[in-house]
C-alpha positions as CSV (number, residue, x, y, z in Angstrom):
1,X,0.0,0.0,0.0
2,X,3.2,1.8,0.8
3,X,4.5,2.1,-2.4
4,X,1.3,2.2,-4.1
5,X,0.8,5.4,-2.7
6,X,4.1,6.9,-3.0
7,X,3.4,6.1,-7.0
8,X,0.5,8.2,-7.1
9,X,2.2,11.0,-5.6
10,X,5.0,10.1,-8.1
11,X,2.5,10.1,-11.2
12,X,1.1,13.6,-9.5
13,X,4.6,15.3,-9.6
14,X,5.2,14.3,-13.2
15,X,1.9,15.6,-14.3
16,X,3.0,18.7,-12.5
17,X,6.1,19.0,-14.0
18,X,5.2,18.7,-17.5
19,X,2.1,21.1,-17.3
20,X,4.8,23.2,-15.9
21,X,7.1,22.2,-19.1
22,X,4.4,23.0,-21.4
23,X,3.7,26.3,-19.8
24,X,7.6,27.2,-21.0
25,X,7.0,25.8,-24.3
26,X,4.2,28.4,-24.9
27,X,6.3,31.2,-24.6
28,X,4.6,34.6,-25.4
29,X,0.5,32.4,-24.6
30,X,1.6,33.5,-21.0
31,X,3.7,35.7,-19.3
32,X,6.7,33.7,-19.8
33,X,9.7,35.5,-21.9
34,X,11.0,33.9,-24.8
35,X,14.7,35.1,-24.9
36,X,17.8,33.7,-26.9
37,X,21.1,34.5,-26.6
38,X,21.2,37.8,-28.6
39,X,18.4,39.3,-26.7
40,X,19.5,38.5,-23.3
41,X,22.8,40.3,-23.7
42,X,20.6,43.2,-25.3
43,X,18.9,43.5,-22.1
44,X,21.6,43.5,-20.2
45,X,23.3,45.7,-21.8
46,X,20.1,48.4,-21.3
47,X,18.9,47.5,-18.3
48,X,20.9,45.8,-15.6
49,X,22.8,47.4,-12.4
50,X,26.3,46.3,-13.7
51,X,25.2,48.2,-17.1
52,X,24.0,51.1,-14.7
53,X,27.2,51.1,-13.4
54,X,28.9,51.3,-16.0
55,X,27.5,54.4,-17.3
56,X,28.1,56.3,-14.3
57,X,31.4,55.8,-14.3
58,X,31.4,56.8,-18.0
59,X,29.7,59.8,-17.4
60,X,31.8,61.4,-14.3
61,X,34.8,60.5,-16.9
62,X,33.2,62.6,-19.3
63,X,32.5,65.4,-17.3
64,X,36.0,65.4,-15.8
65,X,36.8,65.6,-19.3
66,X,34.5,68.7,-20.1
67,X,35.8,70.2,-17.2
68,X,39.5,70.2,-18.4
69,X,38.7,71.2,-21.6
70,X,36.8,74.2,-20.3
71,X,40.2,74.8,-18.3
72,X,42.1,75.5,-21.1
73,X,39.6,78.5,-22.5
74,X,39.8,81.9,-21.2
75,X,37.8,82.4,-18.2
76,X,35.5,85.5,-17.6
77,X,34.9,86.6,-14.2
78,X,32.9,89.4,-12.6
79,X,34.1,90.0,-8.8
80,X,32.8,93.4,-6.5
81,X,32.0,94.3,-2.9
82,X,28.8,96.0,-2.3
83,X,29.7,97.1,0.1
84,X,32.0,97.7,2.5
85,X,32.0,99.9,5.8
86,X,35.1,100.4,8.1
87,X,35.4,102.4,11.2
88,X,38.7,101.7,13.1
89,X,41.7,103.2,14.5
90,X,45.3,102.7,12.7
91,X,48.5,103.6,13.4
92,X,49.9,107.0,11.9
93,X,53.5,108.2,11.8
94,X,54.3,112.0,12.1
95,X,56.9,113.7,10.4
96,X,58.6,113.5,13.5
97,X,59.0,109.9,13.6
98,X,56.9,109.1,16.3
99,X,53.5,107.3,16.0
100,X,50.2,107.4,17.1
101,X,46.8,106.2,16.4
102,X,44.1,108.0,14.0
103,X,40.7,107.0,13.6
104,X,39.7,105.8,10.0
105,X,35.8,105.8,9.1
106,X,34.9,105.2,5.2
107,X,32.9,103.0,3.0
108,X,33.6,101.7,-0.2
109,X,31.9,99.9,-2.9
110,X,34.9,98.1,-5.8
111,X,33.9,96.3,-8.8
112,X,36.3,94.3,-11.7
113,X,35.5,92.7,-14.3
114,X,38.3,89.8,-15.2
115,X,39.8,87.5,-18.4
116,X,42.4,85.2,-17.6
117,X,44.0,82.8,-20.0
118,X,46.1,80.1,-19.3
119,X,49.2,79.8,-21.8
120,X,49.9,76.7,-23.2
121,X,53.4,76.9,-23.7
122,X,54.6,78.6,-20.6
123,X,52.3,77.3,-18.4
124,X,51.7,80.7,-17.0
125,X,48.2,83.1,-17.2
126,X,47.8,86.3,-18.8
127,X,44.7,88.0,-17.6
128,X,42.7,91.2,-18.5
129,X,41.1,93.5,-15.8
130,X,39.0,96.2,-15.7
131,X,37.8,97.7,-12.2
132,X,36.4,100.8,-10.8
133,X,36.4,101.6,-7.0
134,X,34.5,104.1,-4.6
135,X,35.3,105.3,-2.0
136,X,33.6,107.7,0.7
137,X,35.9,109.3,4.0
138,X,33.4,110.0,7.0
139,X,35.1,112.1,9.5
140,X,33.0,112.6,12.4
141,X,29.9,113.9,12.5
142,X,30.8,115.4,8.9
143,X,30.1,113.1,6.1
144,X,31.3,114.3,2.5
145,X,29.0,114.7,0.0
146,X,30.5,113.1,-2.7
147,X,33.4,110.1,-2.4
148,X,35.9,109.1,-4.9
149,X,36.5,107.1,-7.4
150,X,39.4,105.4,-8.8
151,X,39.3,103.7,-12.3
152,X,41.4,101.2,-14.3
153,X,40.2,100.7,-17.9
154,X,42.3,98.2,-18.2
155,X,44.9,96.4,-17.2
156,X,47.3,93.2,-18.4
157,X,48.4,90.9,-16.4
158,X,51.4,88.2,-16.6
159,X,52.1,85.9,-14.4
160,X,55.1,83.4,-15.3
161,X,56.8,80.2,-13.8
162,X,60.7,80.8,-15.3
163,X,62.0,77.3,-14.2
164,X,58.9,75.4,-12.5
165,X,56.8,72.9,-14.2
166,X,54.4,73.3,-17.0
167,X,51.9,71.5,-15.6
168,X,49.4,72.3,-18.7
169,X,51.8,70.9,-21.2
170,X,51.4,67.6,-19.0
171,X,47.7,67.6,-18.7
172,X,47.8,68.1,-22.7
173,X,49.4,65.0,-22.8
174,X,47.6,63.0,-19.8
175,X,44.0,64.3,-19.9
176,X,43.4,62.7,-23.7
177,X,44.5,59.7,-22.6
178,X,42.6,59.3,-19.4
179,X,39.5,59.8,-20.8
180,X,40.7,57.7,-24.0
181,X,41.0,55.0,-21.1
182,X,37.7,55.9,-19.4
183,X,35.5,55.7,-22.6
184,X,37.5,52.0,-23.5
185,X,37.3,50.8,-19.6
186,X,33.0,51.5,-20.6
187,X,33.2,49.3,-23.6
188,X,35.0,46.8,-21.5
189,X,32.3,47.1,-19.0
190,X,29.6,46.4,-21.6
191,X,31.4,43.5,-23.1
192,X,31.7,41.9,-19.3
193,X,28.2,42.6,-18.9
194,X,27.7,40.6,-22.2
195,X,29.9,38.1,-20.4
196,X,27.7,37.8,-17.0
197,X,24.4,37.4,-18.8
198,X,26.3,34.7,-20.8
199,X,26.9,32.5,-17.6
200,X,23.4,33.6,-16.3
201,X,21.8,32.5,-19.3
202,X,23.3,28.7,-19.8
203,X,23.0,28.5,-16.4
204,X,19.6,28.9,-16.3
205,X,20.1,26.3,-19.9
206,X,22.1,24.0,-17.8
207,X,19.1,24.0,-15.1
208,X,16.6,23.3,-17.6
209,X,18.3,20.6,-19.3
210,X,19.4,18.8,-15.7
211,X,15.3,19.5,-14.9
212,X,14.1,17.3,-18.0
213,X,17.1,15.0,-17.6
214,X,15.9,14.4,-14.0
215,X,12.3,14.3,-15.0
216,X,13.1,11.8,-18.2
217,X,15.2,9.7,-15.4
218,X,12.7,9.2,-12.5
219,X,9.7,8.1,-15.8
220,X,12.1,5.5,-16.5
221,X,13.2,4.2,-12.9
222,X,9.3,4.0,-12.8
223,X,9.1,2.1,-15.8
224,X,12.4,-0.3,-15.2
225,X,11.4,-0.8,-11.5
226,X,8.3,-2.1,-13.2
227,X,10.1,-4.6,-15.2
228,X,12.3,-5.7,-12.6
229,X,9.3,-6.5,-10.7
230,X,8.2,-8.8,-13.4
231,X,11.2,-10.0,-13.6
232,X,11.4,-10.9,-10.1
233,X,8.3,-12.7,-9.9
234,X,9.8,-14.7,-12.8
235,X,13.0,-15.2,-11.1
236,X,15.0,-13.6,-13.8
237,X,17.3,-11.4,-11.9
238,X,17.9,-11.4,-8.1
239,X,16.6,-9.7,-4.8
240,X,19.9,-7.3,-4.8
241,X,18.8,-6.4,-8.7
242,X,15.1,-5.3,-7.8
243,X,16.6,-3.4,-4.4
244,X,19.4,-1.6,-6.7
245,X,16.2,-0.5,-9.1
246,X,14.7,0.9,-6.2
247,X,17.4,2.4,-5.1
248,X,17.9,4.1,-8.3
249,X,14.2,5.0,-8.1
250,X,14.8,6.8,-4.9
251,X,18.0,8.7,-6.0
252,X,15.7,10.0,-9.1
253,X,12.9,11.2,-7.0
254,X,15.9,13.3,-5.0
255,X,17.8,14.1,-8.1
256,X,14.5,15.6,-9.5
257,X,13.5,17.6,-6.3
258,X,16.8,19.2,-6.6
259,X,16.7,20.0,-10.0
260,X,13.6,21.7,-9.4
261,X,14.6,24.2,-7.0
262,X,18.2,24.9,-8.8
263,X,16.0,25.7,-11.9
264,X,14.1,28.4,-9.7
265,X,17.3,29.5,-8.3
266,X,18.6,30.3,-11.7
267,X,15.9,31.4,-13.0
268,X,15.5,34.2,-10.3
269,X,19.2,35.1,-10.9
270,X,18.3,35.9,-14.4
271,X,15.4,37.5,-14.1
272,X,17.3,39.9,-11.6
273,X,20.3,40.4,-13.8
274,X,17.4,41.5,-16.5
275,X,15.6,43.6,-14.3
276,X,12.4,42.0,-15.8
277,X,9.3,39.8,-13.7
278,X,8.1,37.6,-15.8
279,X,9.4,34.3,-16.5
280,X,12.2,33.6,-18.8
281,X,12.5,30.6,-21.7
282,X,16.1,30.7,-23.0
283,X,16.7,29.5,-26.2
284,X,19.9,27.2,-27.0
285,X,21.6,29.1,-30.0
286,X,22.1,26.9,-32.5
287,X,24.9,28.8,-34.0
288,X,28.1,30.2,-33.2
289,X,30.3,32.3,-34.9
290,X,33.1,30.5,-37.1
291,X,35.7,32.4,-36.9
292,X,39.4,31.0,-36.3
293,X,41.4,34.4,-34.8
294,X,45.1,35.4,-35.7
295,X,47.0,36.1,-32.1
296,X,48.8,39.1,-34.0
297,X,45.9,40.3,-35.2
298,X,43.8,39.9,-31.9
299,X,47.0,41.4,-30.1
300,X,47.2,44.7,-32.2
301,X,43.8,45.3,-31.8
302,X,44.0,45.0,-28.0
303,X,46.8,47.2,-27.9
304,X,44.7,49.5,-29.6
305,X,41.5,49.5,-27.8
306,X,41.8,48.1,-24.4
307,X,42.1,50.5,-21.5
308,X,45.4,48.9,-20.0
309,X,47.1,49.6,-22.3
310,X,45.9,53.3,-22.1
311,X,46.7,52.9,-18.8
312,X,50.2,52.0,-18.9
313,X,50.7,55.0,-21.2
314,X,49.4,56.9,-18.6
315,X,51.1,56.0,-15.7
316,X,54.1,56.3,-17.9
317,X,53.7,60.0,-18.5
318,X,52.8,60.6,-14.6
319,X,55.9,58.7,-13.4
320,X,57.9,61.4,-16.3
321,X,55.9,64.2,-14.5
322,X,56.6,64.1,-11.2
323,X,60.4,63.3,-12.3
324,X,60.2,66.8,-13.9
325,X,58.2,68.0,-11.1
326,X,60.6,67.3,-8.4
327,X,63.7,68.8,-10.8
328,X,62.0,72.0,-11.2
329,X,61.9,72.1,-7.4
330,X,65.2,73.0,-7.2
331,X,64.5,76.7,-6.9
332,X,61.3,78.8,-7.3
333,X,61.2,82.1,-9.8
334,X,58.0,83.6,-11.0
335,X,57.6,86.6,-13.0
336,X,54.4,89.2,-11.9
337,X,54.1,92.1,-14.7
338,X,51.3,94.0,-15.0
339,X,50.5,97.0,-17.2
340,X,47.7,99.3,-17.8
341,X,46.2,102.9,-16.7
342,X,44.5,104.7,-14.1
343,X,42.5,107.8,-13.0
344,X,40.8,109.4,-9.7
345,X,38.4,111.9,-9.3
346,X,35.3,112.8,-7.7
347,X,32.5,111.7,-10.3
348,X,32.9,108.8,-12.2
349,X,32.9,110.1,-15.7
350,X,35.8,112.0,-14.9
351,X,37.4,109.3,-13.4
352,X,38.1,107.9,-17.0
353,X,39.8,111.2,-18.0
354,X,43.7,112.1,-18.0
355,X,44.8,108.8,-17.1
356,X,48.0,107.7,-15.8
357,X,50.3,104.7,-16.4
358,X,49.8,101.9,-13.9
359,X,53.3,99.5,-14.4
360,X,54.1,96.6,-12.2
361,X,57.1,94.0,-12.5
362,X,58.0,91.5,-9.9
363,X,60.3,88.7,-9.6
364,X,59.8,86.5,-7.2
365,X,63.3,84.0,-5.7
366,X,63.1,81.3,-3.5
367,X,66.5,78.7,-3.7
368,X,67.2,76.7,-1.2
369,X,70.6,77.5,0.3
370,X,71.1,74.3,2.6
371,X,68.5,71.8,3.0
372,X,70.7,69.1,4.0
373,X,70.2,67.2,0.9
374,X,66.5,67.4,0.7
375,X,66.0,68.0,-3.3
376,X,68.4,65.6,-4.1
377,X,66.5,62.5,-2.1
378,X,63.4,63.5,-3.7
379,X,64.8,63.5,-7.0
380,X,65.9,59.8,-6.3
381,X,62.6,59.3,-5.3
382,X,61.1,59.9,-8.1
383,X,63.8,58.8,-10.7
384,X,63.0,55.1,-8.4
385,X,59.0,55.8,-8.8
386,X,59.9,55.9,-12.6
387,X,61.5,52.9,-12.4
388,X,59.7,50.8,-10.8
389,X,56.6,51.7,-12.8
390,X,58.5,50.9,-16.1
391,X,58.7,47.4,-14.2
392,X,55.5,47.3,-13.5
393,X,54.3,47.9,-17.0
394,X,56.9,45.7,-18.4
395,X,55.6,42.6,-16.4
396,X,52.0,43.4,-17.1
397,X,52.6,43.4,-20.7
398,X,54.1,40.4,-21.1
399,X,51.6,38.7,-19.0
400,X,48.7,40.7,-20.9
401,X,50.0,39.3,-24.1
402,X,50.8,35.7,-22.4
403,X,47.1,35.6,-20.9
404,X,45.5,36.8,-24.4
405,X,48.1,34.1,-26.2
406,X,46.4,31.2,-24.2
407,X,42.8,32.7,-24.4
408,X,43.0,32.7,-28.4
409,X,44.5,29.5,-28.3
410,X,41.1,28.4,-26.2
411,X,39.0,29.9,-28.4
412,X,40.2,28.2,-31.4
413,X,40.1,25.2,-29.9
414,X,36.6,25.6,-28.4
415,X,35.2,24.9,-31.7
416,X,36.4,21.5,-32.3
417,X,35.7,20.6,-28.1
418,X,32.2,21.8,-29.0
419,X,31.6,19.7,-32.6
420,X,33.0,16.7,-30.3
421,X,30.6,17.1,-27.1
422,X,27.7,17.3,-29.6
423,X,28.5,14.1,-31.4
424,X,29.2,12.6,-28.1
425,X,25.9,13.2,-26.6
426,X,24.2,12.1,-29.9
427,X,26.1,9.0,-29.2
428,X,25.7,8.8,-25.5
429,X,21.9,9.2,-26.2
430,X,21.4,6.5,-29.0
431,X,23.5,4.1,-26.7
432,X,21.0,4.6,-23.1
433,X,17.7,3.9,-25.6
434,X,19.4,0.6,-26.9
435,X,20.3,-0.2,-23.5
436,X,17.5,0.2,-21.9
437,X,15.5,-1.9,-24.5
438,X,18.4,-4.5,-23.3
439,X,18.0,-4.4,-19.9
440,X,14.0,-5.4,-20.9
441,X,15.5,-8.4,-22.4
442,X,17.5,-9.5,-19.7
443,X,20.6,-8.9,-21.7
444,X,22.3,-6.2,-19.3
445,X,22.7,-5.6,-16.0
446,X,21.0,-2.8,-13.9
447,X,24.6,-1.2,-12.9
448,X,25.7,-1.4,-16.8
449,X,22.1,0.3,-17.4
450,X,22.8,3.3,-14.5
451,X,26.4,3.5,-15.7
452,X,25.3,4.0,-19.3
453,X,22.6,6.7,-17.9
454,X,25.3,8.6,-16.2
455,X,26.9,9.0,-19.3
456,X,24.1,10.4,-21.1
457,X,23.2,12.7,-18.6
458,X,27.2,14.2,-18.3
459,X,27.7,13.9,-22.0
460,X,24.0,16.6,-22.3
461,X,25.4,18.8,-19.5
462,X,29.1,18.6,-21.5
463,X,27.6,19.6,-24.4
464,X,26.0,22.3,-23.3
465,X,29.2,23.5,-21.3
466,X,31.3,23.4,-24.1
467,X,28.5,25.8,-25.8
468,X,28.8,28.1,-23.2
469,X,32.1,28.3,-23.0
470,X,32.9,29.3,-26.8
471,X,30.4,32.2,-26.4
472,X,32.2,33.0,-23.1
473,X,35.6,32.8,-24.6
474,X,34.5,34.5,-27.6
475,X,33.0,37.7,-25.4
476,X,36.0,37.7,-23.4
477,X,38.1,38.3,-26.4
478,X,36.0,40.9,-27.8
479,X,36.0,42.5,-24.0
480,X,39.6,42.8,-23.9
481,X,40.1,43.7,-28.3
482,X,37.3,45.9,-28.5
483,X,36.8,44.3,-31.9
484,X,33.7,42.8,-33.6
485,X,35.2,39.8,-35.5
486,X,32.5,38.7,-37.1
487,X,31.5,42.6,-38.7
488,X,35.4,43.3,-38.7
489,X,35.2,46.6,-37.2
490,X,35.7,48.3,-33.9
491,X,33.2,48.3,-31.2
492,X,32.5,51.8,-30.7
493,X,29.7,53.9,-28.9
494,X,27.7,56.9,-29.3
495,X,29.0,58.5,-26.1
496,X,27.6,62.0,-26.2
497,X,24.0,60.2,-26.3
498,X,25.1,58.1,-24.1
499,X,25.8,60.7,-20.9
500,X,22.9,62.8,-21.7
């Protein structure tokens, strides 16, 4: 009664399942997705966190960007102080020499009007200015009726670094090539999205599969036990036999159970990489994309596209500029010159009238007279700093171009491992229906028949690893190329519509 029961319940599980199976087959009847592999990575791409990610990094690189580029135009500035009231006591000194205190009580307004340039070249600025101040003397009770006004049409202003660092020269060189690294390091992203939903996706494949393996497995355990049964009652095969059918019967039931809730697993992992509710069906591609890849090829595109090796040129030019930078130390000289024209008087038209010349040069020196060897350690700091990051870069090229050596070498071997797994599970499956017809016989034994149906089942779940592994080497290599081999182009991006 026993196991009478426990088939029922058996019978009601499959029933179950393959209303649930046929649910997945009907695709777009219900509010189940219908996705293959194109799609998925599609969605990805547009709509999960790792893609949201990626596109905020993009666009703080971008405004960075716009920020040093705006940097590098003349600025316009407007500055004033309306206004300003004083009423304090300073010191005054008499003809005499000696010194005492006089009360100061005034207000002032003072407006300018600024253009400031930063020169390339030199690294200096040269600005423009234009102000007018006003200012009113109360002495007492007694205020004056009208103030007065000082004027400067105009004014030009150098400022000059004679043996310091051009620090815009370096940024010239540098800023390009950070955001050159910024906007590849975002195609990179997008490709290892691409990547993710990849393993998602056969995953969720791989679930499926092990789900109807698992389903297929415990309806013929049912059926065998059956047999041996009969068999038993014949005398055909021994008590051990129809205990080991059993058994396998049992391990089905578990194997299926599990399979059921890794399928759910997986599919909620998808469905949250996706950002999407409804169900998903994923679609094994059929086809993949026969191309056999050149290493020298693959390797000159990567050296032009991928962001590390941007970033080595970078770090390259930093570890040159703070060399420079600690060499230019050695002494500070700046240059101030300013010339331009000025006028005072009462009322403000007049303040523009018989103006004077307004000159100003200054040189600023600082050297260092003894500082006990100071400038010299941090030149040798940085000339070691240089150094070591020429190291550095040296042993991350080699193993760039080691590690992309072996990943090409995968990929054009994946091909052939994939046409092998697939005629091997054609095989494996021909061979567990002939065997199963001759365990009914009597012509097998039941461990030949379990060994035979654990081939089948690893020779499916090969198959479809070996699938997912070409499209997961394949994406990898386009990740770190930036290259579409199959439209033989780069991959490239609209990246102004992109950080709007």
């Amino acid at each position: 009664m026993g196991y009478k029961h426990e088939r029922q319940h058996m019978m009601k599980r499959t029933v179950l399942l393959w209303v649930c199976l046929m649910a997945i087959q009907a695709g777009a009847m219900g509010d189940t997705l219908r996705l293959d592999l194109d799609d998925c990575i599609m969605m990805a791409r547009k709509q999960s966190v790792d893609a949201a990610v990626a596109i905020g990094e993009l666009k703080a690189a971008y405004w960075a960007w716009r920020s040093y580029k705006a940097d590098l135009l003349p600025r316009v500035s407007f500055s004033a102080t309306v206004p300003a009231y004083n009423k304090r006591y300073s010191t005054y000194q008499r003809e005499d020499g000696t010194v005492s205190y006089v009360r100061n009580n005034y207000m002032e307004l003072d407006g300018s009007f600024n253009i400031t340039q930063k020169i390339w070249y030199t690294g200096g600025t040269l600005s423009v200015e234009s102000s007018l101040d006003w200012l009113r003397q109360i002495s007492g009770n007694a205020t004056e009726r009208h103030g007065q006004f000082m004027s400067m049409p105009i004014a030009l202003t150098l400022r000059q670094p004679l043996f310091g660092i051009n620090t815009v020269k370096w940024d010239r060189r540098i800023e390009p090539l950070r955001y050159r690294e910024a906007k590849s390091a975002f195609l990179t992203a997008t490709e290892q999205v691409a990547m993710r939903a990849i393993s998602v996706f056969f995953n969720l494949i791989l679930a499926n599969e092990q789900l109807r393996i698992a389903d297929q497995n415990l309806q013929n355990a049912e059926k065998l036990y059956e047999v041996a049964e009969a068999k038993r009652e014949m005398g055909k095969i021994s008590k051990n036999d129809l205990l080991q059918m059993r058994l396998s019967r049992l391990n089905a039931q578990s194997a299926l159970t599990n399979a059921e809730s890794n399928c759910k697993a997986r599919m909620f992992e998808l469905k949250a990489l996706l950002n999407v509710e409804s169900d998903i069906e994923p679609v094994i591609p059929e086809k993949v994309p026969g191309v056999t890849l050149v290493f020298q090829e693959v390797l000159d595109h990567a050296l032009n596209n991928n962001a590390l090796a941007i970033t080595m040129q970078r770090r390259q030019l930093q570890a040159e500029e703070s060399l420079a930078s600690a060499k230019s130390n050695r002494q500070s000289v700046t240059l101030y010159a300013q010339a331009g024209y000025t006028g005072t008087s009462s009322k403000m038209h007049d303040a523009y009238h018989d103006l004077l010349d307004r000159q100003v040069v200054q040189i600023g020196l600082e050297v260092p007279l003894l500082d006990w060897g100071r400038q010299r350690g941090q030149i040798r700091v940085a000339e070691s700093n240089r150094d070591v990051v020429k190291n550095q870069l040296r042993q991350q090229s080699q193993e760039f171009r080691q590690n992309l050596f072996i990943l090409t070498e995968q990929f054009n071997n994946q091909l052939q491992q994939l046409r092998i797994a697939e005629e091997a599970d054609t095989i494996a499956q021909r061979r567990y229906i002939t065997n199963v017809e001759t365990f009914k016989s009597g012509s097998i034994s039941t461990l030949e028949l379990s060994d035979t149906q654990t081939s089948k089942d690893e020779a499916r779940r090969n198959r479809i690893a070996q699938l997912y592994n070409y499209w997961y080497y394949y994406y990898q290599i386009r990740s770190i190329t930036l290259w579409d081999f199959e439209k033989n182009r780069d991959i490239d991006a609209d990246f102004e519509e992109i950080v709007k």
